[in-house]
C-alpha positions as CSV (number, residue, x, y, z in Angstrom):
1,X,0.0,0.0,0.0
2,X,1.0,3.6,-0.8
3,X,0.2,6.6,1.3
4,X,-2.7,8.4,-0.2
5,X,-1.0,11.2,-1.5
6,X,1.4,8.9,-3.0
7,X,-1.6,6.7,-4.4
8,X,-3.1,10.0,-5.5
9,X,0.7,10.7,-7.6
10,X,0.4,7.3,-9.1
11,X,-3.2,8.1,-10.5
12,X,-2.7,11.4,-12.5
13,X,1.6,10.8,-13.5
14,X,0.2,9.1,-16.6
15,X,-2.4,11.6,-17.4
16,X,-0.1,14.3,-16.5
17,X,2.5,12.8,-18.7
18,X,-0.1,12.5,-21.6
19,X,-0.6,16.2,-21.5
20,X,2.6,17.8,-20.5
21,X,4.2,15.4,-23.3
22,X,7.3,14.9,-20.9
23,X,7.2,11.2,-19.0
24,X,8.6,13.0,-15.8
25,X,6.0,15.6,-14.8
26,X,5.5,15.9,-11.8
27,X,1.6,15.8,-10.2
28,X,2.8,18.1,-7.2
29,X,0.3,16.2,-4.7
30,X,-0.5,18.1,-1.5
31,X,-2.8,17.4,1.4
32,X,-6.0,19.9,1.5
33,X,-8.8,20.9,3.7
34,X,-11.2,20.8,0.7
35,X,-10.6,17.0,-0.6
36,X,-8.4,14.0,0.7
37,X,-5.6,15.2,-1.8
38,X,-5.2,17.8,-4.4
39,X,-2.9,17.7,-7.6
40,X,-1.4,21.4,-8.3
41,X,0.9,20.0,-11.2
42,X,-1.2,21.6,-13.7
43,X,-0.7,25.1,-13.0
44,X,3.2,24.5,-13.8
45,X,2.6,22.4,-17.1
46,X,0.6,25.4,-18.5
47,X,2.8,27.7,-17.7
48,X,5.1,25.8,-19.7
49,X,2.6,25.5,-22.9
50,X,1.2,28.9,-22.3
51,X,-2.4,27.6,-22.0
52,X,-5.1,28.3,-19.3
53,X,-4.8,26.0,-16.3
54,X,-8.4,25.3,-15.6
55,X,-8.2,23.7,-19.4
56,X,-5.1,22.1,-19.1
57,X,-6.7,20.2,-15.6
58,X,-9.5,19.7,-17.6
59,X,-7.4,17.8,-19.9
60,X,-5.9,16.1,-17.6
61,X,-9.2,14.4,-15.8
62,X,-10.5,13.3,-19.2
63,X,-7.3,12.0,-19.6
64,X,-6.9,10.3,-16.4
65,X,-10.8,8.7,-17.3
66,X,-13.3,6.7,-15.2
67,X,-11.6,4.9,-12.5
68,X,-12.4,2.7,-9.1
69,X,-9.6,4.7,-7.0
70,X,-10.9,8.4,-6.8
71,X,-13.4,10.9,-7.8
72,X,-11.6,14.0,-9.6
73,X,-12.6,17.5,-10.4
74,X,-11.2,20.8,-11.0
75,X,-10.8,23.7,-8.5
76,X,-9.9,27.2,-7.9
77,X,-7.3,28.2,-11.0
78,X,-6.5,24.8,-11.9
79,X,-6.3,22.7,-8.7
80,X,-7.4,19.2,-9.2
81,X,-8.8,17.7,-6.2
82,X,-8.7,14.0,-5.4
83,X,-11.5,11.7,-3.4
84,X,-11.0,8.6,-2.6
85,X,-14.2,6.3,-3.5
86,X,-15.2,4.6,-0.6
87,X,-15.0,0.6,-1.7
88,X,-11.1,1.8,-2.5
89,X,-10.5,3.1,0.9
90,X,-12.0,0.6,2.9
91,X,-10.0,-1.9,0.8
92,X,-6.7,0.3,1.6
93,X,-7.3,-0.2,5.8
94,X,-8.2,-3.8,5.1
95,X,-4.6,-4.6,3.3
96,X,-3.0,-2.4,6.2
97,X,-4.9,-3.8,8.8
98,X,-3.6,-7.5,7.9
99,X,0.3,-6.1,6.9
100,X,2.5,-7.1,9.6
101,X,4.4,-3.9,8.5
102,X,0.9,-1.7,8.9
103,X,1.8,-0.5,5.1
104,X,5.1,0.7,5.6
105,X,6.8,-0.6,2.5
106,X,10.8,-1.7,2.4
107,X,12.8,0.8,0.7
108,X,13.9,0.0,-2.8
109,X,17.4,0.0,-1.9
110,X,18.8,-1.3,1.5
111,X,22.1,-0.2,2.9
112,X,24.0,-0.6,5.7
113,X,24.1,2.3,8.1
114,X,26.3,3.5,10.6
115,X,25.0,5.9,13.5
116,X,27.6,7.3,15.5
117,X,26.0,8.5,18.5
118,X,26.0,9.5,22.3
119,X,29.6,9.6,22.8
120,X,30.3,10.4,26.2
121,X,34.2,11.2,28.2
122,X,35.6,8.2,29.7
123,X,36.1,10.0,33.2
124,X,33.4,12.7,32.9
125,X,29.9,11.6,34.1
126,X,27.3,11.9,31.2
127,X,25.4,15.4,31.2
128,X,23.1,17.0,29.3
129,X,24.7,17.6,26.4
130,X,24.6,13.8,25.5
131,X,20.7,13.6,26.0
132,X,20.2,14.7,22.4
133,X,22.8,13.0,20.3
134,X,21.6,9.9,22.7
135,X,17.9,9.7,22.5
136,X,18.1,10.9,18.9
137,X,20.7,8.3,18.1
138,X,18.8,5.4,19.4
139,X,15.5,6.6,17.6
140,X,17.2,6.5,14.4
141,X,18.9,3.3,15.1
142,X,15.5,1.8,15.9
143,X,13.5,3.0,12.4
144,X,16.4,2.1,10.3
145,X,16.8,-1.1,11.6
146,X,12.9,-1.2,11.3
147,X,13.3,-0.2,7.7
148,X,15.4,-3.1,6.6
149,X,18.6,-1.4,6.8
150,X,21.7,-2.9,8.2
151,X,22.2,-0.9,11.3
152,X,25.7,-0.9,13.4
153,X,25.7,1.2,16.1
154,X,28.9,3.0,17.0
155,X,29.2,4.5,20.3
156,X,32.6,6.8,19.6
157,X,33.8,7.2,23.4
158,X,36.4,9.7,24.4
159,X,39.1,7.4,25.2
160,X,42.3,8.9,24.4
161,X,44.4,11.9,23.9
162,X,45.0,15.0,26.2
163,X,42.6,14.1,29.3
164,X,44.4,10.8,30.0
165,X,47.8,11.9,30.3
166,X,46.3,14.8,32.8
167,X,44.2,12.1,34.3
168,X,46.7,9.8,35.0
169,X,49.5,12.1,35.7
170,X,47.4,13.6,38.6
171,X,46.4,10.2,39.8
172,X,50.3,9.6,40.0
173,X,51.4,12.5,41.7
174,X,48.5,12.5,44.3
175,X,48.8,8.8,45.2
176,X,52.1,7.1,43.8
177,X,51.4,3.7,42.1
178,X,47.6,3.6,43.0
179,X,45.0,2.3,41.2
180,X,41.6,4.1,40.6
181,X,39.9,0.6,41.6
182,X,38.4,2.3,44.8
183,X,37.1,5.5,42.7
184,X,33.4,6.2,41.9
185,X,32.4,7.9,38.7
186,X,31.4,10.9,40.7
187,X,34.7,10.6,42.4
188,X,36.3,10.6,39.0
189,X,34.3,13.4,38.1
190,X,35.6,16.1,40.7
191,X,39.2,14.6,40.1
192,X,39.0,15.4,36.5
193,X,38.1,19.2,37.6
194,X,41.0,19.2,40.1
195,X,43.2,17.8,36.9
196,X,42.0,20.2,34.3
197,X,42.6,22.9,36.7
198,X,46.2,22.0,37.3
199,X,46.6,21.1,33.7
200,X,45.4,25.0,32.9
201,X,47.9,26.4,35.6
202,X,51.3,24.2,36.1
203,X,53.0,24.0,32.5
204,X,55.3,21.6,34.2
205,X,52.3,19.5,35.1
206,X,51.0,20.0,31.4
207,X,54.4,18.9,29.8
208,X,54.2,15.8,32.1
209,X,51.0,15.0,31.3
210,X,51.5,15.5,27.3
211,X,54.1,13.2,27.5
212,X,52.1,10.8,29.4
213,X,49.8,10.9,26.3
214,X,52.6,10.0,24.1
215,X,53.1,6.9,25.9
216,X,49.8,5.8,26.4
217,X,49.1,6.2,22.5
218,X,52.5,4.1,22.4
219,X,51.6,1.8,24.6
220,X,55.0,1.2,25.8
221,X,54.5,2.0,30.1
222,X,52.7,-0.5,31.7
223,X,51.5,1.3,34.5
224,X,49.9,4.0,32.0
225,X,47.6,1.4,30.3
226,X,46.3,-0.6,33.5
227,X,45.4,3.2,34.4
228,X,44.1,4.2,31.8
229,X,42.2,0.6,31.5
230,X,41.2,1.2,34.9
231,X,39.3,4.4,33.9
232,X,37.6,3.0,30.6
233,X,35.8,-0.1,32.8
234,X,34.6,1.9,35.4
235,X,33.5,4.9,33.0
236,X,31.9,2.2,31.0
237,X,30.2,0.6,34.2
238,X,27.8,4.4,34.6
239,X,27.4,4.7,30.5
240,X,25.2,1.3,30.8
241,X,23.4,2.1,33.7
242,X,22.5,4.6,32.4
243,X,21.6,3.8,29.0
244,X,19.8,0.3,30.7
245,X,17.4,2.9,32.7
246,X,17.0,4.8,29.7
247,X,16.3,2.3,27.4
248,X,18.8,3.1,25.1
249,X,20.1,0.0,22.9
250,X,23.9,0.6,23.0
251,X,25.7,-2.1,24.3
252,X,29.5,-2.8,25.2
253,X,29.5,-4.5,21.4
254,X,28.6,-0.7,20.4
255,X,31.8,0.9,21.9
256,X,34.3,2.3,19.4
257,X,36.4,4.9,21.3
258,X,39.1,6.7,20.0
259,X,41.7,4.1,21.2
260,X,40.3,1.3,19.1
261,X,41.4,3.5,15.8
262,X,44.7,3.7,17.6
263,X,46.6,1.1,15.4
264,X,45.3,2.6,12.3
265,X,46.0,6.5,12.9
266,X,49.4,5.9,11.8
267,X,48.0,4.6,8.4
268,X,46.0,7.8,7.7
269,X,49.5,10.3,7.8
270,X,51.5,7.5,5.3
271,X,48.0,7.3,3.2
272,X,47.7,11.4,3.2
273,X,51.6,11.5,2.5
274,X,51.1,9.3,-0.3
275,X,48.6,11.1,-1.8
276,X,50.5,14.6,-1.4
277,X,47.7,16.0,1.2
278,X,50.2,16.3,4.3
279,X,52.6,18.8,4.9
280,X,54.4,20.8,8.0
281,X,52.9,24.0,9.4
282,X,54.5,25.1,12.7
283,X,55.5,21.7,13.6
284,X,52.6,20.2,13.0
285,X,51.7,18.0,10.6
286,X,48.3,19.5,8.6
287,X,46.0,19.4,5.8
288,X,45.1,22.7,4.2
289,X,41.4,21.8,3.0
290,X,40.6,24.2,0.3
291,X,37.2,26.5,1.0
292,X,38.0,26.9,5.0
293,X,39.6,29.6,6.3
294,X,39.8,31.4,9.6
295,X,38.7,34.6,11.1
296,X,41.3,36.7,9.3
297,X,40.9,34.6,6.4
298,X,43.7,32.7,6.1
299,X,43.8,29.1,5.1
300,X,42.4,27.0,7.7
301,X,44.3,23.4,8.5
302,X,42.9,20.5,10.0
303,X,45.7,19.1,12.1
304,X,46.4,15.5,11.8
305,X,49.6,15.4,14.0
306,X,50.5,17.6,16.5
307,X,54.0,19.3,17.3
308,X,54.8,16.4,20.1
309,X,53.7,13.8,17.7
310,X,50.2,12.7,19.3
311,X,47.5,12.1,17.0
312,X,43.5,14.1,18.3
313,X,40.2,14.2,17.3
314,X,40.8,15.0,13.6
315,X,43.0,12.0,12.8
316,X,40.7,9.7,14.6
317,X,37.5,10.7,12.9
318,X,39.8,10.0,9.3
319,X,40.5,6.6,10.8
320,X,36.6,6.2,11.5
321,X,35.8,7.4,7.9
322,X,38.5,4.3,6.4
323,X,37.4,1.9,9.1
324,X,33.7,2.3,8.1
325,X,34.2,2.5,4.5
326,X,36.7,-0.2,4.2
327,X,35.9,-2.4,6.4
328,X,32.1,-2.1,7.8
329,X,31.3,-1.2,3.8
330,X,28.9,1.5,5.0
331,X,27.1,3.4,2.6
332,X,25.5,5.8,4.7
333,X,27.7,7.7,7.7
334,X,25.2,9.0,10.0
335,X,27.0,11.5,12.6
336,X,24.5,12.2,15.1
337,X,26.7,15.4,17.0
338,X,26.0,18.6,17.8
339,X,26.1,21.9,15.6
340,X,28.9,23.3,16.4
341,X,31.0,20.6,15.3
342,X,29.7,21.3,11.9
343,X,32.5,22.8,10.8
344,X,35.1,19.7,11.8
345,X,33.2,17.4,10.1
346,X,32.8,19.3,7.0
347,X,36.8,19.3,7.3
348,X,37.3,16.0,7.7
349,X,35.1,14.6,5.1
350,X,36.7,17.0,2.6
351,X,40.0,15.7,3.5
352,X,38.6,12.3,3.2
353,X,37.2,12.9,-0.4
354,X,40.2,14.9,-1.2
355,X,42.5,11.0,-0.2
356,X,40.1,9.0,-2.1
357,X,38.0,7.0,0.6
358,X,35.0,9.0,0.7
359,X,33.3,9.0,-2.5
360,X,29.7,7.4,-3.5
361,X,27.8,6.2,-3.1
362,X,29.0,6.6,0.4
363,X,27.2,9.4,2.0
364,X,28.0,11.1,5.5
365,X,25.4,13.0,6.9
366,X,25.7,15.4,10.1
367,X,22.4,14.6,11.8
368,X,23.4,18.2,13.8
369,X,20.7,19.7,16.8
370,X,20.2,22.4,18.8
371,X,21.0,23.0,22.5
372,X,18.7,22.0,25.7
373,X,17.7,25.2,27.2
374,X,16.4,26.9,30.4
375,X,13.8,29.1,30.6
376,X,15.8,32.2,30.4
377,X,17.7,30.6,26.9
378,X,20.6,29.7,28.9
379,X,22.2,26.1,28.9
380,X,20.3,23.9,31.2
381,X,22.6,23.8,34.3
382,X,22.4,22.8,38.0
383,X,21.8,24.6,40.9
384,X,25.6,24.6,41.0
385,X,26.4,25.8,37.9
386,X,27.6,23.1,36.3
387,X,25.7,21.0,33.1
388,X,23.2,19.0,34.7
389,X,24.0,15.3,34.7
390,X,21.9,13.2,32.7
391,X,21.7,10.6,35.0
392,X,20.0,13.0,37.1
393,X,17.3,13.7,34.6
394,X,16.5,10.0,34.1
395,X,15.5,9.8,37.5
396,X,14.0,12.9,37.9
397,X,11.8,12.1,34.9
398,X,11.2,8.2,36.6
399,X,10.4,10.0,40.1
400,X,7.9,12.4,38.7
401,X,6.2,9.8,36.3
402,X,5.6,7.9,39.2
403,X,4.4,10.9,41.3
404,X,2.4,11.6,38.4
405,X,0.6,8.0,38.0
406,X,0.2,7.6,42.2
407,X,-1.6,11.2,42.1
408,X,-4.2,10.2,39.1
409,X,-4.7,6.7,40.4
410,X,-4.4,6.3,44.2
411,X,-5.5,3.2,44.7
412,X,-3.1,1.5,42.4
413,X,-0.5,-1.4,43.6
414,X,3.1,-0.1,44.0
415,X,4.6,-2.3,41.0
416,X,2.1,-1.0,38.7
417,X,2.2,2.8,39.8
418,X,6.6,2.2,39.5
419,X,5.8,0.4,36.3
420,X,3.5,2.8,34.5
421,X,5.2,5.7,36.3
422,X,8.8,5.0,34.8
423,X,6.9,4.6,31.5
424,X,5.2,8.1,31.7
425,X,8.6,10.1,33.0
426,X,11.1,8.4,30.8
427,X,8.5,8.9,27.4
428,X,8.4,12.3,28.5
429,X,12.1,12.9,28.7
430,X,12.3,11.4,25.5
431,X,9.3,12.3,23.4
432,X,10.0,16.1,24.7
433,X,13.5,15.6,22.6
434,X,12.3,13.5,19.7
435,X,9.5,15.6,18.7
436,X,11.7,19.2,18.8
437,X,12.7,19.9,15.0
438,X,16.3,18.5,16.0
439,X,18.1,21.4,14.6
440,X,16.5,23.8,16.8
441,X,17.0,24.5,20.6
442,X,14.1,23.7,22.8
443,X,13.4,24.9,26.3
444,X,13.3,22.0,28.8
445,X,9.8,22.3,30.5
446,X,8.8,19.5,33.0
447,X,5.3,20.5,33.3
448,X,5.1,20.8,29.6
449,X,6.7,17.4,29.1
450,X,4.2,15.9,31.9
451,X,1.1,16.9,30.3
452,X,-2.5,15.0,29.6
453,X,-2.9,17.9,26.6
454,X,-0.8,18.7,23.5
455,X,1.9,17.2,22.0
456,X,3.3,15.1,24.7
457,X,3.9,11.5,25.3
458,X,1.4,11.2,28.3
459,X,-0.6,12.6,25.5
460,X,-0.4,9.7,22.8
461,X,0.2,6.9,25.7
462,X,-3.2,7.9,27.1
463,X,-4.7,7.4,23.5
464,X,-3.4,4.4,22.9
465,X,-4.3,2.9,26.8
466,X,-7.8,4.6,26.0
467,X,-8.5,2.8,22.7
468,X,-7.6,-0.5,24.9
469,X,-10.0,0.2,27.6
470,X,-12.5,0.4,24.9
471,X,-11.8,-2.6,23.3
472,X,-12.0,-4.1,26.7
473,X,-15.1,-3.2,27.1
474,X,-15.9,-5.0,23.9
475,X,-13.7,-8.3,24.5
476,X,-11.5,-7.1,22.0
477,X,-7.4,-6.7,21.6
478,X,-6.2,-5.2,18.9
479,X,-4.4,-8.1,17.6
480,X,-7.7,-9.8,17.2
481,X,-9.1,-7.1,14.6
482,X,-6.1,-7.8,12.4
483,X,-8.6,-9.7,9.7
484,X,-11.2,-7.3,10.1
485,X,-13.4,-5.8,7.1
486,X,-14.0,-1.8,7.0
487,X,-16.9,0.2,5.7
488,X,-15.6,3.4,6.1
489,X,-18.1,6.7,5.8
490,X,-18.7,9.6,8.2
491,X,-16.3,12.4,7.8
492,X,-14.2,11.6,11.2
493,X,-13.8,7.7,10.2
494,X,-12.5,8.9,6.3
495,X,-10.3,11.8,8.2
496,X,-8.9,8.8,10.3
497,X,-8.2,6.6,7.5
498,X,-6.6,8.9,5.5
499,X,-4.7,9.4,8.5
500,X,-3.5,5.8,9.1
501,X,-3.3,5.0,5.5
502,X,-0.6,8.5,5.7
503,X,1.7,5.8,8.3
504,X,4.2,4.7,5.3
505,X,4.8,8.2,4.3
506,X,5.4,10.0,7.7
507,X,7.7,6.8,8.6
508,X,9.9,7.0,5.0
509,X,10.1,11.3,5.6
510,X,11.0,10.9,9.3
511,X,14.1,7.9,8.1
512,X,15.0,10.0,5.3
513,X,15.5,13.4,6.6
514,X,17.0,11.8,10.1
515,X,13.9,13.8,11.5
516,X,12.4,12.3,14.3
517,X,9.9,15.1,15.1
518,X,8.2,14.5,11.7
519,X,6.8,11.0,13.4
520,X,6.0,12.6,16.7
521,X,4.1,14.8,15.0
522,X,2.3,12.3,12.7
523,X,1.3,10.3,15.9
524,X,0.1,13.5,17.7
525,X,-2.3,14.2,14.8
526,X,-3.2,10.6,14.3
527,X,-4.3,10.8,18.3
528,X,-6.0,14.2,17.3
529,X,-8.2,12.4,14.5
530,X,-9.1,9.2,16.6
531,X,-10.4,11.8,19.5
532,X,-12.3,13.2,16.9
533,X,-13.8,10.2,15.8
534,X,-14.5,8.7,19.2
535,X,-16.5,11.5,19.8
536,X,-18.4,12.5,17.2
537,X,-19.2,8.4,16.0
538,X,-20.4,6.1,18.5
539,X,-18.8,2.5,18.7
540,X,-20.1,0.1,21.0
541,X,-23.3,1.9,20.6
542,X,-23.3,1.5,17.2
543,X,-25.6,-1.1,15.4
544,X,-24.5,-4.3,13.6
545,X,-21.3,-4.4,11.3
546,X,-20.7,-0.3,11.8
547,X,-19.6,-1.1,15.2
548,X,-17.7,-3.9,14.2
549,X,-16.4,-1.8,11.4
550,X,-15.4,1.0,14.0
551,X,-14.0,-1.2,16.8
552,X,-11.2,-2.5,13.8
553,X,-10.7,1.1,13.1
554,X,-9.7,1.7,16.8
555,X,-7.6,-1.2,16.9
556,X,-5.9,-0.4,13.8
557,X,-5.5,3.0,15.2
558,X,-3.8,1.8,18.6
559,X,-1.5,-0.8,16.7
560,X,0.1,2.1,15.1
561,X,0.5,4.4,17.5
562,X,2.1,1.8,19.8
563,X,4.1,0.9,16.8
564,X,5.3,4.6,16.2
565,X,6.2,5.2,20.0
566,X,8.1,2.0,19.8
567,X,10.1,2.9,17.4
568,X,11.1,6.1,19.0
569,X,11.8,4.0,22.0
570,X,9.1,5.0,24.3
571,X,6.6,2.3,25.9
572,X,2.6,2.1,24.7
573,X,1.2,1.3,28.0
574,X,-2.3,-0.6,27.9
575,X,-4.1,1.3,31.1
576,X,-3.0,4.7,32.2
């Protein structure tokens, strides 16, 4: 099954075709308040033959002739609208109705996919800033995989350079040969402040720990790596419980730090040598990318060695780009990191085109986003100051779910209200993220993200435990609908087919623009339409074969929208 405006396409192209005498033209089908679809290809073809619109869409419906799919007439200067004949329609939420897939169709072309996201600081507890690349991330990883596509999810941790020789240096001169076996994350999170602030203000202390980095990234001083190893498990240890509270589907099979491109950083300065890209600028060893320059507008290197011979983030993100190409054979690079890197990335895939390994049909994308904000536009920060820690938001969000569901629902058991209440808070957190146009900045509201009304998760989980009660009532699940038959007629049950039948399109624009909110916001108004119905048509008072008719429709409508939140990562609960 096709979307309707996509079935719509496919029932004037040849028409449109006929008259425009070009095979290509282009139907322009857009949703409209005055017909299930309207066609406003026409105006464009007479432009180009210098005839009147209204005759040219004239032309076009005699061409397009009797048919069993739609009813078509001409509007306004030229508009063609498009209705869907009832028999069609209800035949369209039959086939979708018994589609394991609920008429999302595979893509023509299946790929395999790499999603670099999350990417926290071995050392540094998780904050805020990794809630969107995170929760965006996983949704992506989720629909892709969903859509066919070979998925593998790279978790690129910060594992190496600078921080570790200051990290371990300080762990060295403030306890000898001790381990950080006894050291909590937290722990290791006010040690890396006291480090970074020595590193900032002792240049003996930052030649010291520079050097350290040299040997860690040569591996030759034993007492470096088991330090350094040290700090990668017990960073590692917080990433999963936090990602296992979250839901988040990275694993320890997902971790690629920096140090696991270690062995093949050396490989990128002979390849970039070899292909006449590298040369010295103040000691270090750079590529001059042409396009980029700097403030003053001089040429702008990316640095792929620096003056003490240590490799950074630049020659580990080329070893990324050779790794995944060479090895994974990805097609599609999906970079799921912030904005302001923007301009890094940029870099390095020019520098990776400019050596060869890039080209297509390889494609990286920067699936960039805005910044979490305060109410006042600021960062979102803690009472102290610092970036609020992620963690803390999970259970923030879990505490007032819960809060939320013992408040509505007193008498419930204590499981349950922990159950449903982690469901609520946590498809808060996350639906308040997902459904933000990613490339924006959003203001982090939890009254907002709590609420029964408006585009919220509580919002669409209440819909779909809703539709179950009522099904209840009727003996019912969904799943026992799926060989249903529809009649479909009232205004509210067509605006609600139209609606599902719309699933396949919403799901293929949210996977290929990387736009999560373009989902949320096809669930919210799916929601919208099945209030709409439930209130305006009657269903288990409705008389024979209309009520069975309009219990499927329900069903249908609660398989997809626990379908849709799934894929997002966020739980459908059944009673709320």
């Amino acid at each position: 099954m096709a979307d309707p405006l996509g079935i719509a396409a496919q029932l004037l192209s040849p028409a449109f075709a006929k008259v425009a005498g070009a095979p290509a033209t282009d139907p322009v089908v857009r949703a409209s308040d005055h017909a299930d679809a309207q066609a406003n290809g026409a105006l464009d073809v007479a432009r180009r033959l210098g005839r009147n619109p209204r005759e040219v869409a004239g032309e076009i419906l005699a061409a397009t002739g009797a048919n069993p799919v739609a009813s078509l007439d001409v509007a306004g200067p030229g508009f063609i609208n498009v209705t869907f004949r009832g028999p069609f329609l209800d035949e369209q939420v039959t086939l979708m109705s018994q589609d394991s897939r609920l008429g999302v169709q595979l893509p023509t072309t299946l790929e395999t996919v790499v999603i670099d996201y999350s990417a926290p600081n071995v050392a540094k507890e998780m904050h805020v800033g990794h809630l969107r690349t995170t929760v965006i991330g996983d949704a992506l990883a989720r629909l892709y995989g969903f859509d066919g596509h070979r998925v593998i999810r790279e978790n690129h941790i910060g594992d190496w350079g600078t921080p570790f020789g200051m990290l371990i240096e300080h762990l060295i001169d403030e306890a000898g040969t001790a381990t950080v076996a006894d050291f909590a994350v937290g722990d290791l999170d006010a040690f890396y402040k006291q480090a970074r602030l020595k590193f900032d203000e002792d240049q003996s202390f930052k030649a010291r720990a520079r050097e350290r980095v040299v040997k860690l990234q040569g591996r030759r001083d034993p007492q470096t790596t088991a330090l350094w190893s040290v700090l990668v498990a017990e960073s590692t240890r917080h990433f999963n419980e936090l990602y296992a509270k979250l839901g988040i589907l990275l694993t320890d099979d997902d971790l690629a730090g920096e140090s696991t491109y270690q062995s093949l950083m050396p490989d990128v300065l002979t390849r970039l040598e070899s292909a006449g890209l590298l040369i010295e600028s103040d000691g270090a060893r750079v590529v001059f990318v042409p396009g980029f320059t700097n403030r003053e507008g001089a040429p702008l290197p990316l640095i792929v060695q620096a003056r003490t011979g240590g490799f950074n983030y630049a020659t580990s993100d080329l070893a990324c780009v050779i790794d995944r190409v060479e090895r994974v054979k990805a097609t599609l690079l999906l970079y799921v990191i912030g904005t302001e890197q923007s301009q890094h990335l940029q870099m390095v895939w020019a520098v990776a085109e400019m050596a060869g390994w890039l080209r297509p049909p390889v494609r990286p994308v920067h699936v960039n986003f805005g910044l979490v904000l305060e109410a006042n536009r600021k960062r979102l920060r803690s009472r102290s100051g610092d970036p609020m820690k992620f963690i803390e938001l999970v259970d923030e969000a879990i505490q007032r779910g819960r809060r939320l569901v013992a408040d509505r629902s007193p008498n419930l058991p204590d499981d349950d209200v922990g159950t449903l209440g982690r469901a609520i808070g946590l498809g808060a957190l996350k639906y308040a993220e997902l459904s933000t146009d990613r490339i924006k900045d959003y203001v982090f509201d939890w009254d907002r993200m709590l609420a029964f009304d408006g585009n919220t998760a509580p919002y669409l989980q209440y819909a779909h435990a809703r539709i179950h009660s009522l099904l209840n009532r009727a003996g019912l699940t969904p799943t026992a609908l799926h060989g249903s038959v529809f009649h479909i007629s009232t205004r509210h049950e067509r605006k609600l087919a139209l609606r599902l039948l719309s699933y396949d399109g919403a799901v293929r624009d949210t996977i290929e623009r990387c736009a999560p909110h373009r989902l949320c916001a096809y669930l919210f108004d799916l929601a919208r339409d099945f209030t709409a119905f439930y209130e305006n048509d009657p269903v288990l008072a409705a008389e024979s074969g209309i009520r069975e008719s309009r219990l499927a429709l329900a069903g249908l409508t609660a398989r997809v929208l626990a379908h849709g939140l799934t894929h997002l990562g966020i739980a459908a609960p059944e009673r709320m």
